[in-house]
N, C-alpha and C positions, 0 to 999 in steps of 0.2 A: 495566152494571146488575148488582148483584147477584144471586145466586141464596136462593133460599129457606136458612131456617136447618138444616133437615130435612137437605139432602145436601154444606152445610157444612164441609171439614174442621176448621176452628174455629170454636167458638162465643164470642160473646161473653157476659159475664153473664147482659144482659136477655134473651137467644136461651134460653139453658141453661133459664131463671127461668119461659120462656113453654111451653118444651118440657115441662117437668116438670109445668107446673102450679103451682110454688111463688113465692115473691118473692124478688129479688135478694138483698137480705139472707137467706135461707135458704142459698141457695147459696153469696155467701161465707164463711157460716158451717161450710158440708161442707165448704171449701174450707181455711178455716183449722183445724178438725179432721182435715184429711190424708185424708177420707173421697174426695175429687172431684179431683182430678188437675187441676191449672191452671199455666199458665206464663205470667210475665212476658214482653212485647213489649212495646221501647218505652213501658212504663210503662203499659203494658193488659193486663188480664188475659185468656188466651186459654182456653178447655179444649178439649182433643182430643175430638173426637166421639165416637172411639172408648172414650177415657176416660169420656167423659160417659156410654154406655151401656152400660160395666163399670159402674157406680157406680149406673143403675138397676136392671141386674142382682144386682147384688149386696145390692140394696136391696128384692128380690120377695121376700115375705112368704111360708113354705111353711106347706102344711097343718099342724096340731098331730097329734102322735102319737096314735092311738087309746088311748084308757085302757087298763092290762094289766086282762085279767077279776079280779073279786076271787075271794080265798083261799075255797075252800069251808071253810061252819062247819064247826070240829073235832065227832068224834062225841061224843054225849051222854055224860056219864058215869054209870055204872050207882050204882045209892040203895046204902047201906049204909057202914057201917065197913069201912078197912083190913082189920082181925080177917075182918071177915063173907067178903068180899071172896075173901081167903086160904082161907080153910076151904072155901067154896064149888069154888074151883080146884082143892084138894087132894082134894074128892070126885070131883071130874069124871075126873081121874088116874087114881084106884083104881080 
């Protein structure tokens, strides 16, 4: 009798399909995207367990980075003309 698909060293398709949660067709679709690790036996498709759970790991969705804080507004800039500006600087000097 067989053993459960859980401690497995190969899985078949519908094993992979029921494990993941998804449907055969999803799986050989990671399979023919190179994302899932499968080898031919005898003209059946096998995947290594252990490949099978690189492939979910590599598949955990991480937290998003926290926003950077924004730029504090630049300071105000002071009312007047250039000229005025200037003059005022050249008194504070004196």
């Amino acid at each position: 009798m067989r053993g459960s698909a859980s401690d497995a060293p190969l899985l078949r398709v519908s094993e992979a399909a029921e494990l993941a949660g998804l449907s055969t067709r999803a799986i050989y679709r990671a399979i023919e995207r190179g994302e899932l690790r499968a080898s031919r036996l005898c003209s059946r498709l096998r995947i290594p367990r252990a490949a099978f759970d690189e492939w979910i790991e590599r598949s955990t969705v991480r937290p998003a980075e926290p926003p950077a804080a924004p730029a504090p507004p630049p300071p105000p800039m002071p009312a007047g003309s250039f000229r005025a500006l200037l003059a005022r600087r050249e008194e504070r000097s004196s």
